[in-house]
N, C-alpha and C positions, 0 to 999 in steps of 0.2 A: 684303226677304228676310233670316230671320234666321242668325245664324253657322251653327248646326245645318243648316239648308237649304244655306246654300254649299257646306259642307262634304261635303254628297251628293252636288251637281249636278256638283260638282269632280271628284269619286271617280267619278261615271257617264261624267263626261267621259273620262277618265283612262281608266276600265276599256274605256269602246268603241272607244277606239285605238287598243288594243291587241287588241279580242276580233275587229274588224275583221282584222285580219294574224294570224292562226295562224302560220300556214307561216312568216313574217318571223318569228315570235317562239320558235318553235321551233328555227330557227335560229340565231339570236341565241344560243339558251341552250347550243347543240351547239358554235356557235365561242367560246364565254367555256369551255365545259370546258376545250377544244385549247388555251385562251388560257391556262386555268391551271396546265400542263405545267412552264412556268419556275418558278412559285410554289413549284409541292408540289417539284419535285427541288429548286429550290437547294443550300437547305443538307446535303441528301443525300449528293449530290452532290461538293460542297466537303468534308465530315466523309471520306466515303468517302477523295477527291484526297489530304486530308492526313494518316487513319491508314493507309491502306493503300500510300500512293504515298509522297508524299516524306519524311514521318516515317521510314518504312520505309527510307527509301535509293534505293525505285525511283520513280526520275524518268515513264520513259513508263509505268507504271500509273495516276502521280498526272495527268501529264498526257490519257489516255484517257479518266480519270473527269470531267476539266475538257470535254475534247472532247465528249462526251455533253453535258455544261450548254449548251455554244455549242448543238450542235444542236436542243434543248427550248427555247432563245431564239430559233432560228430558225422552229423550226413555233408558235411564241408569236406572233412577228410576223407568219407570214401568218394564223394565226385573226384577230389583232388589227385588221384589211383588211378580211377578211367579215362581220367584229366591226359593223365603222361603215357597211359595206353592206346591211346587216340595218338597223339603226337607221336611216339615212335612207329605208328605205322605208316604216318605221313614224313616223318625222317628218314628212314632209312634205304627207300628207292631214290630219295631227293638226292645223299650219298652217291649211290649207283650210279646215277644219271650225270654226277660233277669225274667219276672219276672214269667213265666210259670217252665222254667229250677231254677228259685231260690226253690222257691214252690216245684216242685217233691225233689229236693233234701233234702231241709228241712224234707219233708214226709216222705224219705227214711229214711236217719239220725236218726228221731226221732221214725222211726220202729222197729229201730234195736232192742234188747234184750240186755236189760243194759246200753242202751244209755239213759241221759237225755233232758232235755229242750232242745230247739235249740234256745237259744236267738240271738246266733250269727247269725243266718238268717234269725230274724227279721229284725237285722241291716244292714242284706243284701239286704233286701226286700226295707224297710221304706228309706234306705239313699243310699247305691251305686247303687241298679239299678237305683233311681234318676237320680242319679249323671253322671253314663254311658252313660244316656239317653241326658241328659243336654251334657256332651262333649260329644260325636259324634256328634251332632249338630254343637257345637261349632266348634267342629274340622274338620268336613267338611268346613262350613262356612267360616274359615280362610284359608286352604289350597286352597278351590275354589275363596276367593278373591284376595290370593297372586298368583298365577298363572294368571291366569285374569289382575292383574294388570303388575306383572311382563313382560308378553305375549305384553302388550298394550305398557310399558316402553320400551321393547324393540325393537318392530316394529317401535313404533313414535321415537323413535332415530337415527335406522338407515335411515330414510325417511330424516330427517334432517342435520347427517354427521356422518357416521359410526364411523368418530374419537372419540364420544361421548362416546360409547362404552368400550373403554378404560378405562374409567374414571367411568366407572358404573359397569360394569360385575365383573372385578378381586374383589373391595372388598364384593361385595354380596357374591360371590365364599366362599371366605373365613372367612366372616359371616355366612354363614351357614352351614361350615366345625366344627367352635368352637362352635356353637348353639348345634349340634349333636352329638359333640364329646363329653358334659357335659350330656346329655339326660340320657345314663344307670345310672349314678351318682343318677342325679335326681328322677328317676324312683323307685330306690333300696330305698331309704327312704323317698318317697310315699309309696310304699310297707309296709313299716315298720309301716307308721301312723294308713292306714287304718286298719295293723293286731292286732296294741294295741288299735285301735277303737273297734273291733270285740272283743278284749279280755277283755275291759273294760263292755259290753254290758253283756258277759259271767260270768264275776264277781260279776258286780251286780246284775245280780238274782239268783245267788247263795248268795250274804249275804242280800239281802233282804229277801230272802227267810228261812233264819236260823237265823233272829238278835234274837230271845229268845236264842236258842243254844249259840251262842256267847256271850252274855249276860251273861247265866247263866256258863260259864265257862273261863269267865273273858278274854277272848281271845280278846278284839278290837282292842288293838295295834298290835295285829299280823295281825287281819284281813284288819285293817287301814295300814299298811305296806303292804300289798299284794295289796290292790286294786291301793296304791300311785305309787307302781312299775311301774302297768301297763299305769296309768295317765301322770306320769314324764316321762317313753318310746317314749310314744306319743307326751312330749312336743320336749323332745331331737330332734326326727324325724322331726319335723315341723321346728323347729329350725337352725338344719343343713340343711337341705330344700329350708328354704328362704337366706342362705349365696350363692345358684347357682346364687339368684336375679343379682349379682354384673357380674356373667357371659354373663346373659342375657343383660343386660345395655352394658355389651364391646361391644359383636352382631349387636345390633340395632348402635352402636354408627360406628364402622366398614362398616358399609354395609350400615346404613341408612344416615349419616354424613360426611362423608367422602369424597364418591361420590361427594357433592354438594361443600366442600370445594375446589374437585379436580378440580373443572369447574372454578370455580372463579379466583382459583390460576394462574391454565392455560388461563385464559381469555384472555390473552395480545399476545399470543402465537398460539389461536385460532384466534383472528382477522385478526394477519397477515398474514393467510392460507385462508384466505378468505371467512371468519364463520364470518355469520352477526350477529348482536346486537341481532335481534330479534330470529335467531338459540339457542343462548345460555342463553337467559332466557325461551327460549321451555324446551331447556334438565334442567334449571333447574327447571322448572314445574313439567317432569318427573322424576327428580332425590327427588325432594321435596314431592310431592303430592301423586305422581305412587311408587316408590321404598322405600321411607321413611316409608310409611304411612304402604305397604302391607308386611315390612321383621318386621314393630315394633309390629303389627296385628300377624302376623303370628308367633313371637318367646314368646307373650305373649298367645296367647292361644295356642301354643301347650307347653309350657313350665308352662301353669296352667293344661286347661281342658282337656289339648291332655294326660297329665302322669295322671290325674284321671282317661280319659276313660282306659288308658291298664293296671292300677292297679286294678281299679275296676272290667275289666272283667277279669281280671286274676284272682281275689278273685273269680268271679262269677263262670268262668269255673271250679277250684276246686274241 
């Protein structure tokens, strides 16, 4: 099967899991709105508290306007409940359906004439449909919070002075141009770890299976050189893997960092365009809370659990 082929059967995987659950996925997308209520007011909210409430002198206006934020974090938290009630109901057939396809093909595999054991789809069984299972999850979860927040980051800014905009959009842009652009990198040695996971599984029940053979024909250094190959493969992959970490960290620092330095710096510049005090600790509620929080969320789980799920179901489709 070539790249181009996995890459479909992934995507048909993916798309029927979802096309299976409407209603679950319709919902989902009704309580991630209710979910982004905290997003888009935050800094509204806090801008309003501090020019109109205590800048002003009145304490319970600033406080009423704070009271309204508790409440939009309150109806945040319960969408956030039917948020992960919708997704498990769209997870756990997705499950089913990775470890039914593992199963026939093991059967098959193991039909063959001349074929042996299938340990390697044990290991496909017992730990990447897991694991599959665990990121999509995950990787829904992070794309539907960074959208949501993003979504909310960017309405509550333009509500408050679209110049803010400026200072927020280009370097996300380009945070998640270099996030992207390292992905296949990353991706190609995932690949790598899980294949010399598979091949270490493969190994050792072949010399478990024969240590008298080996034994009696003095062979363990070879056999112990054969099994270390595939061990050290795996450490390599894992190794060169977590060097993308330092790519990831620019990302977050770009897009999530940046942003809030920009506000601060221009602050003197903003005032005298007549962008009040309490505007510009809004955007930086948004720039901090909203855009910080959903590009450093989103580049860590799709830069963990997102390159397991398309490794793993790429081992899976196979």
């Amino acid at each position: 099967m070539t790249a181009a082929q996995r890459r479909r059967e992934i995507g048909r995987v993916l798309r029927a899991s979802l096309r299976g659950h409407t209603a679950d996925v319709i919902g989902l997308v009704v309580w991630s709105a209710i979910q982004s209520a905290p997003a888009i007011l935050s800094g509204l909210l806090i801008a309003r508290a501090i020019d109109e409430g205590f800048l002003a002198g009145d304490t319970a206006t600033g406080l009423g306007w704070l009271g309204l934020f508790a409440a939009s974090v309150l109806a945040g938290a319960i969408a956030t409940r039917h948020t992960y009630l919708r997704l498990a109901a769209i997870i756990e057939p997705f499950r089913d359906e990775l470890v039914t396809r593992t199963v026939r093909a093991a059967l098959h595999r193991s039909a063959t004439p001349g074929a042996g054991a299938q340990s390697a789809g044990v290991a496909r069984l017992t730990h990447q449909v897991e694991i599959a299972r665990e990121a999509y999850a995950s990787a829904l979860l992070v794309v539907q919070a960074f959208l949501v927040s993003m979504l909310g980051a960017v309405i509550g800014l333009t509500a408050l002075a679209p110049v803010f905009l400026l200072f927020v959009v280009p370097p996300v842009a380009v945070a998640l141009a270099l996030f992207f652009f390292a992905l296949p990198g990353m991706a190609k040695r995932q690949r790598r770890s899980i294949i010399a996971d598979e091949q270490i599984a493969e190994t050792a029940e072949t010399v478990t299976g024969g240590l008298r053979d080996i034994v009696a024909c003095g062979a363990e250094e070879r056999v112990a050189y054969a099994v270390g190959e595939h061990i050290d493969g795996q450490a390599r992959a894992t190794k060169e893997l977590a060097r993308f970490t330092a790519i990831r960290t620019l990302a977050v620092a770009i897009g999530g960092w940046l942003p809030m330095l920009l506000i601060l710096g221009f602050g003197s510049w903003l005032l005298d365009r007549g962008i009040t005090i309490g505007a510009i600790l809004g955007a930086l509620t948004y720039a901090s809370q909203g855009v910080h929080e959903a590009l450093r969320t989103l580049v860590r789980g799709i830069g963990n659990t997102g390159l397991w799920l398309f490794v793993s179901m790429a081992r899976i489709v196979e």
